[in-house]
N, C-alpha and C positions, 0 to 999 in steps of 0.2 A: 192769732190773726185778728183783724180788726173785721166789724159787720160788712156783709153784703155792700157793694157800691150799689148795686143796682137790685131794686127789687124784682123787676122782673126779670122773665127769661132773657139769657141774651146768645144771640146766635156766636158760632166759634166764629163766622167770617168778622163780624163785629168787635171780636173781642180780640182779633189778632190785628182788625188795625186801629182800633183805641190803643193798644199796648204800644202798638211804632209811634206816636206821641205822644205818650204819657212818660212824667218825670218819674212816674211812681211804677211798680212792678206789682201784676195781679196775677193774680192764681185763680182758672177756670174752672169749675165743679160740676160737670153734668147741665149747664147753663146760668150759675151762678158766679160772678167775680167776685174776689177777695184781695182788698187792698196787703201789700204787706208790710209791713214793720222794718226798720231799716236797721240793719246790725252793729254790734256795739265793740271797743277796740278790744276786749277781749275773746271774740267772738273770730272775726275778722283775722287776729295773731290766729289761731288755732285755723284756721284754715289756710290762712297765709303757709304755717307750717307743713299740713300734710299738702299740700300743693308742691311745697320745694319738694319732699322724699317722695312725694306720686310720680313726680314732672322728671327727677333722676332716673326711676326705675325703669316705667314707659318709654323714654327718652330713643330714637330710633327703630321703635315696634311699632306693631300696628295699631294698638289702642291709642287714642286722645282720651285728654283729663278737658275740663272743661268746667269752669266757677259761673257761680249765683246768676250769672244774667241769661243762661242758656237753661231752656225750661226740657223738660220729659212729657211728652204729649203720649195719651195711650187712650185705647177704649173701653171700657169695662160695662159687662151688660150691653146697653143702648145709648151710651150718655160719654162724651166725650172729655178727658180733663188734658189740663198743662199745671203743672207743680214745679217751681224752680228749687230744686234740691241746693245745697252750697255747693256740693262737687256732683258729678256725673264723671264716670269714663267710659266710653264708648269703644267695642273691639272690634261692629259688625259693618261692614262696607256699605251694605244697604245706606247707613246714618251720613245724608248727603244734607238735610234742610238746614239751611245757615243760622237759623234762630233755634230749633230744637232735636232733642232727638229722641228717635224713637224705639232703640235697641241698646239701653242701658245695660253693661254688666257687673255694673258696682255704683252704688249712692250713697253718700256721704251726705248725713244731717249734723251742724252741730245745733246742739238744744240752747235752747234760749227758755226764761220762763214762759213767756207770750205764747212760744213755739212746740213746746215739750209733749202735753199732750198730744197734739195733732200730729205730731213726728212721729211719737211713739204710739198710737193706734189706729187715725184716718191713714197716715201716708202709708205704716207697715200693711193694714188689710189692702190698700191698692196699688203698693208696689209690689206684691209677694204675687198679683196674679200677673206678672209682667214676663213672660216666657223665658226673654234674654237676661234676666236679672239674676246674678250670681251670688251676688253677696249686698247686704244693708247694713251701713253703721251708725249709730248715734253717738255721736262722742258730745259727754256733759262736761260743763264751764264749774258745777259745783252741784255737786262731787264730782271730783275729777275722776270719770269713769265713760269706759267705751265698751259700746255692746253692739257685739258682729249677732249679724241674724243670716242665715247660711241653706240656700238650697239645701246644699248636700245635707243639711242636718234637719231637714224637715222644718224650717227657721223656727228654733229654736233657739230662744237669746244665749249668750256666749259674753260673759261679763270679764272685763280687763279691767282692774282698779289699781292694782299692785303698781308699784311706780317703779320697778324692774321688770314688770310685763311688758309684751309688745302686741301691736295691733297686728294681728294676721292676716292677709288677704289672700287666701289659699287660690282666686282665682287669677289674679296677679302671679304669686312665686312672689311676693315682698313682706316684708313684718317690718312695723314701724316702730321703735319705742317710745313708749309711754312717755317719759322726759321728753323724745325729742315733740311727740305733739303737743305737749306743755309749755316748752320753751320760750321765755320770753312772759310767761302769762302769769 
């Protein structure tokens, strides 16, 4: 992520309608904006990908899948944030606001260098306190490696590198293989 737009505090009403015209997309921090980085065409293929086998699976159920421009809003402590994950899917009815939601049961990062860090430790400590959140994945551009992080297993990373593993999402009922989120990459 790139520095602070703004040094100081900035209100959520503020930053939700900066955001409705801005060309750029930011990510909200307990009152701090974060400009982001714009993704690269290998980055973009890999989600392109688990989008088609998400969008199959899902495909006349009740969960929505939902890419980069639809942000996760939640509260933690006193302090408000919005993160746009690359994917979200959403199972719970409640999830009505047309820009974000707020009862995630699966998130999808893929890493980037810019990204990696902050995916793999700001976003897991503040998505893991997200109640409706079932499952967290990181899928790397290099090494080409996917790591489920899983309520049910105390989120506990869960590493897929093998290029005949598949990506599991025990809270779906789907597993992806490894080639096919490669494909093309």
């Amino acid at each position: 992520m790139e520095p602070a737009v703004h040094d100081d505090f900035v209100t959520v009403e503020d930053y939700l309608a900066a955001e409705e015209l801005s060309d750029v997309r930011h990510e909200y921090l307990g009152g701090m904006v974060y400009a982001m980085a714009g993704a690269t065409r290998v980055h973009n293929q890999i989600a392109q990908n688990l989008v088609f086998h998400l969008r199959q699976h899902l495909k006349g159920g009740p969960c929505k899948l939902y890419m980069s421009d639809i942000r996760v809003n939640f509260a933690m402590k006193s302090d408000e944030y919005f993160y746009y994950p690359d994917l979200v899917i959403t199972c719970d009815t409640r999830d009505t606001h047309p820009r974000f939601v707020r009862f995630p049961k699966v998130l999808i990062e893929v890493l980037s260098p810019g990204t990696e860090r902050v995916d793999r430790r700001e976003k897991l400590f503040a998505y893991i306190t997200l109640e409706s959140l079932e499952e967290y994945v990181l899928v790397g551009q290099e090494p080409r490696e996917v790591t489920v992080f899983r309520r049910a297993n105390g989120w506990q990373a869960e590493k897929v590198a093998d290029v005949d593993g598949s990506l599991t999402l025990a809270s779906l009922q789907v597993s992806i293989p490894v080639l096919a989120i490669y494909e093309g990459v």
